[in-house]
C-alpha positions as CSV (number, residue, x, y, z in Angstrom):
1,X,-30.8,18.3,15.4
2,X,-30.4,17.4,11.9
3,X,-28.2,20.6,10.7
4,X,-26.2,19.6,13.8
5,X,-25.5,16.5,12.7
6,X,-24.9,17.5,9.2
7,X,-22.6,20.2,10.2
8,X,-20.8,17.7,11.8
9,X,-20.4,15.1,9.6
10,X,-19.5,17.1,7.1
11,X,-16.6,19.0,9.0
12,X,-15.6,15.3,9.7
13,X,-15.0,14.6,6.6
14,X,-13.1,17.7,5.5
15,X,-10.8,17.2,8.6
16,X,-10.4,13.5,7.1
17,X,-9.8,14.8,3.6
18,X,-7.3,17.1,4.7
19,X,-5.7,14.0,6.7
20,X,-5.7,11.5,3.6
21,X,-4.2,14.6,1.2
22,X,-1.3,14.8,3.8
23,X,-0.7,11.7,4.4
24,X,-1.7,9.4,1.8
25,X,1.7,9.7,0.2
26,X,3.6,8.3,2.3
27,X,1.0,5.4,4.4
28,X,1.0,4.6,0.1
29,X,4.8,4.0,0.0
30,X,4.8,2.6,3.3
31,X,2.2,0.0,2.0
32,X,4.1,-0.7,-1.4
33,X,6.6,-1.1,0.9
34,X,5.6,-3.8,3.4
35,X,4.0,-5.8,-0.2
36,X,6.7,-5.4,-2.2
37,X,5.3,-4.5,-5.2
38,X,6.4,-2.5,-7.4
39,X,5.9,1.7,-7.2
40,X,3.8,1.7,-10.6
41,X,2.2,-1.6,-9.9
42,X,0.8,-2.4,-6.6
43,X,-2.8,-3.3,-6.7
44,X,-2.1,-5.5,-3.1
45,X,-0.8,-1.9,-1.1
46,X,-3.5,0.0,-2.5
47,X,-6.3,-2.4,-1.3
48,X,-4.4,-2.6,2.1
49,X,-4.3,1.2,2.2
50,X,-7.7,1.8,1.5
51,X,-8.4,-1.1,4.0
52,X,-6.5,1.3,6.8
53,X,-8.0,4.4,6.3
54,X,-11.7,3.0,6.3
55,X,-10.9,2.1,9.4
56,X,-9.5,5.4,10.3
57,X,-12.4,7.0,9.1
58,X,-14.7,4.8,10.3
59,X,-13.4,5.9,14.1
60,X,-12.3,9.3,13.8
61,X,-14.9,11.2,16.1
62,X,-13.4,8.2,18.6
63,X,-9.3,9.4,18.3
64,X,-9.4,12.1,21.0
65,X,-6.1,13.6,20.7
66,X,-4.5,10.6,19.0
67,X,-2.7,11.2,16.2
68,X,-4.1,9.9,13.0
69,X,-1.5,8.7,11.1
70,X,0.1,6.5,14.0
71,X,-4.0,4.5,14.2
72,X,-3.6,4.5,10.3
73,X,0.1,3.1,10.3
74,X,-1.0,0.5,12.8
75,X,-4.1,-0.4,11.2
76,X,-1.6,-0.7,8.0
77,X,0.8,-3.4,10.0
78,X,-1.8,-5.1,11.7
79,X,-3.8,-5.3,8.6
80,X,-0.6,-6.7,6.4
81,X,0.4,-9.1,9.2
82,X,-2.9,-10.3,9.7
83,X,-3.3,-11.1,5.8
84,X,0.3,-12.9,5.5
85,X,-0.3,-14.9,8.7
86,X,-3.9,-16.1,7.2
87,X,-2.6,-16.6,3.8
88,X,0.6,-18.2,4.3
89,X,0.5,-18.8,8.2
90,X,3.0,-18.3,11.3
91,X,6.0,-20.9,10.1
92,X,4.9,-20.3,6.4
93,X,7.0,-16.9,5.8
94,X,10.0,-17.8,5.0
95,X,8.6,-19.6,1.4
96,X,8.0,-16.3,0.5
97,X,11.2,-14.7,-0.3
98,X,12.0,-14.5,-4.4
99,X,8.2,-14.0,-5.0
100,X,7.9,-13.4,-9.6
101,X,6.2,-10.3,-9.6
102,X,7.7,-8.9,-6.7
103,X,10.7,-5.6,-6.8
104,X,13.1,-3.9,-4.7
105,X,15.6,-5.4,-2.6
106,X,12.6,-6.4,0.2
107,X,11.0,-8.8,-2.1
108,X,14.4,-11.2,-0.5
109,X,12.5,-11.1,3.1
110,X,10.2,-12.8,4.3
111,X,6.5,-10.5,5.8
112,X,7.8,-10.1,9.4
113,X,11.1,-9.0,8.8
114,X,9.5,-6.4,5.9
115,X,6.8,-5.0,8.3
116,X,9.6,-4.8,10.9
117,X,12.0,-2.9,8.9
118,X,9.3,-1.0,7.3
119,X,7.9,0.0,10.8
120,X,11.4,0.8,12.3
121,X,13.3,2.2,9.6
122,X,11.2,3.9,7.1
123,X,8.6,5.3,9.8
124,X,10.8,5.5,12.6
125,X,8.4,3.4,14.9
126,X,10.7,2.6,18.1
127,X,11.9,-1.1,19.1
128,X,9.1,-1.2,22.0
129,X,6.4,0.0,20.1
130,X,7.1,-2.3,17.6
131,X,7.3,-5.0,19.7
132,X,3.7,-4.3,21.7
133,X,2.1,-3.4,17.8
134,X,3.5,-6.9,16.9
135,X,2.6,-8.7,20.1
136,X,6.1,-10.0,20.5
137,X,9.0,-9.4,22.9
138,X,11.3,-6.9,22.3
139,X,14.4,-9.3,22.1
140,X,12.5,-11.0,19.4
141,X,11.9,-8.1,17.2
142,X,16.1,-6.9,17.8
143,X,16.5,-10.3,16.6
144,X,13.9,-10.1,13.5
145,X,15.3,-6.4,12.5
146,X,18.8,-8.1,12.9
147,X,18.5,-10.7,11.1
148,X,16.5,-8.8,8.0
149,X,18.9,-6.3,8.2
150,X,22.1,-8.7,7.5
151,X,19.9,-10.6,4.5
152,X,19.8,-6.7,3.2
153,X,23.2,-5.8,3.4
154,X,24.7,-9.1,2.5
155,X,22.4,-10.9,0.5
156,X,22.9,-14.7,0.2
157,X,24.8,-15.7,-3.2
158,X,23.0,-17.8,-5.4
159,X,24.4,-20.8,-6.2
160,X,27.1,-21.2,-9.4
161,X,25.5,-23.2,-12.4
162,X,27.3,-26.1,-12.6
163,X,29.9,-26.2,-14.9
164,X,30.2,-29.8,-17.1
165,X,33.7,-30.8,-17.6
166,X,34.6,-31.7,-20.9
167,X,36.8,-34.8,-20.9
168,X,39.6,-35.1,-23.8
169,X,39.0,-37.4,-26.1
């Protein structure tokens, strides 16, 4: 019973090894991603990675068929959602955008709009399945992506230092 179960665990975790060497790569970008942070620096996508594939781990004999990354890359979102919405709550997102030590040209968006882009455009999750990951309705998530998407292409100008006028003396 013991070699059994030894034999097992251990072919569980090659088949887990061989999962993480494939895929760490890119859950890793996809993380550094949805934080932020920078590619050399990212301490907060690292810990959320790690976070995700304990989990995937933790039920692998349980997947049945179901592909690993997809449980990892929603453990990933929920795991990031969960974190902004308990450290900077539901209406608190938007405060977020111009972060110091944050890079890239999603450090302007606010949590939500990142994991949404992140989940439709760099791992090509569709609309609906973002939507039921999320929890929201589908229009809201068009209208999330939208919305992020504009703030990408057309960022909004900062405003012009004011210029003092000199008056002739």
């Amino acid at each position: 019973m013991r070699e059994r179960q030894a034999s097992q665990g251990a072919r569980r975790a090659r088949e887990f090894e061989a999962f993480v060497a494939g895929a760490a790569g890119r859950l890793l970008h996809a993380a550094t991603l949805l934080t932020a942070e920078s590619s050399d620096d990212n301490p907060r996508a690292r810990r959320l990675l790690t976070a995700s594939l304990a989990h995937t781990y933790a039920s692998w004999d349980r997947l049945r068929g179901e592909d690993p990354y997809d449980r990892t890359r929603q453990q990933l979102a929920v795991r990031f959602a969960r974190g902004a919405w308990h450290q900077y709550g539901a209406l608190g997102w938007s405060h977020l955008r111009g972060r110091p030590n944050a890079c890239g040209a999603l450090h302007r968006l606010a949590p939500q709009e990142r994991l949404i882009l992140v989940l439709r455009f760099f791992e090509g999750v569709a609309e609906e399945q973002t939507a039921a990951l999320l929890g929201l309705p589908l229009e809201r998530v068009q209208a999330i992506g939208a919305r992020a998407m504009a703030n990408l292409l057309h960022p909004p100008r900062e405003a012009a230092p004011a210029v003092a006028k000199m008056v002739p003396s």
